[in-house]
DOZA-259698 format. One record per residue (C-alpha): residue number from 1; residue in one letter; chain; x, y, z. Coordinates in Angstrom, 1 decimal. Layout:
N
NUM	A	A	X	Y	Z
...
END
This chain:
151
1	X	A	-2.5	-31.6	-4.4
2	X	A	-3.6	-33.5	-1.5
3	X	A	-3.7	-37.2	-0.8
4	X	A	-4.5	-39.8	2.0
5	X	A	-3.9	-43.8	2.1
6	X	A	-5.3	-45.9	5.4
7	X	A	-4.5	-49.5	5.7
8	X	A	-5.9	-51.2	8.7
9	X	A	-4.9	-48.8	11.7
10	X	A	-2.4	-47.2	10.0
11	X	A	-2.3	-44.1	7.5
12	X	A	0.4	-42.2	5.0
13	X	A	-0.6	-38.6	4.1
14	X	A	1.2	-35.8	1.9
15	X	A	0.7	-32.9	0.2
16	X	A	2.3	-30.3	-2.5
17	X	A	2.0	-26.7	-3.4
18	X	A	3.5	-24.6	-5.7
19	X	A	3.2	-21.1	-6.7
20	X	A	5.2	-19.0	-9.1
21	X	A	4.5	-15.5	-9.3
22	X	A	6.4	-12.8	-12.0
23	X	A	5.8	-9.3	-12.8
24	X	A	7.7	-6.9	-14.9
25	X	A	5.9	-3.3	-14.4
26	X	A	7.2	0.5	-15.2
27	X	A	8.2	2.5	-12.1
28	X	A	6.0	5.7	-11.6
29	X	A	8.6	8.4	-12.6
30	X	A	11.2	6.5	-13.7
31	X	A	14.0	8.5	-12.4
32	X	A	15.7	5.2	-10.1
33	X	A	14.7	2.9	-12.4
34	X	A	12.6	2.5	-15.4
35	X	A	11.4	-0.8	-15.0
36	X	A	11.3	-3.5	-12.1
37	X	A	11.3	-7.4	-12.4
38	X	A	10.0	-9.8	-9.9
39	X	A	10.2	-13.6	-10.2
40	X	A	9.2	-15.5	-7.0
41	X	A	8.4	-18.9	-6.3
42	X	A	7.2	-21.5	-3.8
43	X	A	7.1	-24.6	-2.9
44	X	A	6.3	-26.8	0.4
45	X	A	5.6	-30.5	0.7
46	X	A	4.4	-32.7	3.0
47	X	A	4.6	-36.3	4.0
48	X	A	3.6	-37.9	6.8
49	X	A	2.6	-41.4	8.5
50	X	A	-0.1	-41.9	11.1
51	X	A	-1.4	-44.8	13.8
52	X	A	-5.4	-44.5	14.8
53	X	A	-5.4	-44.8	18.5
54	X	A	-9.1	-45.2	18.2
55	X	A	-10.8	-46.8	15.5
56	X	A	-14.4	-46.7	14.8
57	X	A	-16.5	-47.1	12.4
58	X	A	-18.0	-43.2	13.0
59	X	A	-15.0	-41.9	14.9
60	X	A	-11.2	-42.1	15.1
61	X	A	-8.0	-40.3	17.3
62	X	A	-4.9	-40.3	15.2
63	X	A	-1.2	-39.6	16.3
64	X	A	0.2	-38.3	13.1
65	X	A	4.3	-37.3	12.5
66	X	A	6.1	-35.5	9.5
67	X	A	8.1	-33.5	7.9
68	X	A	7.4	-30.3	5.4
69	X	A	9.8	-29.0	3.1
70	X	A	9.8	-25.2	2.2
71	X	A	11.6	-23.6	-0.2
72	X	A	11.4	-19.7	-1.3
73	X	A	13.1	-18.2	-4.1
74	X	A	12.6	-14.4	-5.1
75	X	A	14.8	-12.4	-7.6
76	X	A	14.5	-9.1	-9.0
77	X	A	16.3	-6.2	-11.3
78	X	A	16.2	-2.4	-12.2
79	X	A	16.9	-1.3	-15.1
80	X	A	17.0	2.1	-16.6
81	X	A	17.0	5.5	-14.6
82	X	A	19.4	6.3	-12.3
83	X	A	20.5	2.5	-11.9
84	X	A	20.5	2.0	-15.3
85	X	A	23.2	4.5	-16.6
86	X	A	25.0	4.3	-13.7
87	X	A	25.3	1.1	-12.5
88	X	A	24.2	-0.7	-15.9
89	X	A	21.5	-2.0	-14.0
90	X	A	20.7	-4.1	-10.5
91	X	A	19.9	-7.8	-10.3
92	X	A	19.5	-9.1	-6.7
93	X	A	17.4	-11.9	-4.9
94	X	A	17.2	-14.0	-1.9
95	X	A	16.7	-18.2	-1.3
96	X	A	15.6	-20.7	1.6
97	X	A	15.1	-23.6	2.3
98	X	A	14.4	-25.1	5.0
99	X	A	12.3	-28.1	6.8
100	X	A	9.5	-28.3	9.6
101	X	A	8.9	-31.4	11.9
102	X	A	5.3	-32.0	13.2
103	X	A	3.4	-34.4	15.4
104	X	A	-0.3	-34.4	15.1
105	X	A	-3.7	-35.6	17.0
106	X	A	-6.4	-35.8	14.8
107	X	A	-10.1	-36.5	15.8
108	X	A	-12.4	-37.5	13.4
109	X	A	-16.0	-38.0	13.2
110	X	A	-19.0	-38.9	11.3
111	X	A	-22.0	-38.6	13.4
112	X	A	-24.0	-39.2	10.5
113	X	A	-24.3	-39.2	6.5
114	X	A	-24.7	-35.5	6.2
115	X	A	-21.8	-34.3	8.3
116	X	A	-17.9	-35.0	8.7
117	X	A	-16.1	-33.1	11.6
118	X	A	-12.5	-33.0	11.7
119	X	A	-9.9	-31.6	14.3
120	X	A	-6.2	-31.5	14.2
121	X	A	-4.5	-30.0	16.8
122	X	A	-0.3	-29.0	16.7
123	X	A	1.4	-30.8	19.5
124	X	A	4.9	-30.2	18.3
125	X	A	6.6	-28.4	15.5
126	X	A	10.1	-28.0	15.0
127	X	A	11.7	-25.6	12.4
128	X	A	15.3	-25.6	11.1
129	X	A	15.9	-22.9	9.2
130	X	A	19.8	-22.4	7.7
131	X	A	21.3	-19.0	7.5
132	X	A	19.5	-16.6	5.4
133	X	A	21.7	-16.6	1.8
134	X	A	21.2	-13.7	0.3
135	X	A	23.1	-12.6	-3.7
136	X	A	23.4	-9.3	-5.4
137	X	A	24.8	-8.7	-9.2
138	X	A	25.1	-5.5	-10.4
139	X	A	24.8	-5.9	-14.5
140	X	A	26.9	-4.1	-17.5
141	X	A	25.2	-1.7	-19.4
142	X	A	24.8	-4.9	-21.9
143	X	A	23.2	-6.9	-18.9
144	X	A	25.7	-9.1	-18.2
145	X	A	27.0	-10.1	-14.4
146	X	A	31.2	-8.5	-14.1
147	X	A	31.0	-9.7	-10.9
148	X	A	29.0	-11.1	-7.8
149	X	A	28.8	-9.1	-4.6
150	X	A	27.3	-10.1	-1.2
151	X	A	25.3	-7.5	0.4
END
């Protein structure tokens, strides 16, 4: 979802997106494992201000600044095989989170009814991204977590 808001010379702008993907699928022999699960999500948001340097009534030069917020979470388990009876199965996964900085130019134009041209171009982007934090858990036969362990 996408949105935009101009008052005079001045603008507000953000977006979101989300995804969430899961799978639980057999393995080909089965001998590690008989079964894997996946569960990964996404999700990045954006929200930003603007000032038209130019502003016409077919053209305008925006200098834009904001921030997007990421964050990735993926987990996933074995179970059966090999892992299975020995371990009692494998649970591990992985999150970030982190945040992006951007300043923008933007040119738009509408030379005419029929056509719109737009072009952003990246002046600055900043990225912070914390120390990759990272979980296993190894599972009872039963399912249940004895203990955590990082990798």
């Amino acid at each position: 979802m996408t949105g935009e808001a101009r008052y005079d010379r001045f603008s507000i702008f953000g977006d979101v997106l989300y995804t969430k993907f899961s799978m639980n699928a057999p393995t080909p022999r089965g001998i590690v494992a008989n079964n894997v699960d996946v569960d990964a999500k996404s999700f990045a948001g954006l929200i930003g201000v603007g000032y038209a340097l130019i502003d016409r009534p077919n053209a305008t030069l925006d200098i834009v600044g904001g921030a997007r917020i990421w964050n990735v979470d993926t987990n996933f388990s074995l179970n059966g095989g090999i892992v299975g009876n020995v371990l009692g199965g494998f649970e591990g996964g992985f999150s970030q989170a982190w945040v992006d900085a951007m300043a923008t130019l933007s040119f738009t134009a509408v030379p005419s009814n029929l056509c719109h041209l737009e072009a952003p171009s990246s002046l600055l982007c900043a990225t912070r991204q914390p120390g990759f934090r990272q979980s296993c858990r190894y599972l009872d036969a039963d399912g249940t977590p004895p203990r955590d362990r990082e990798p």
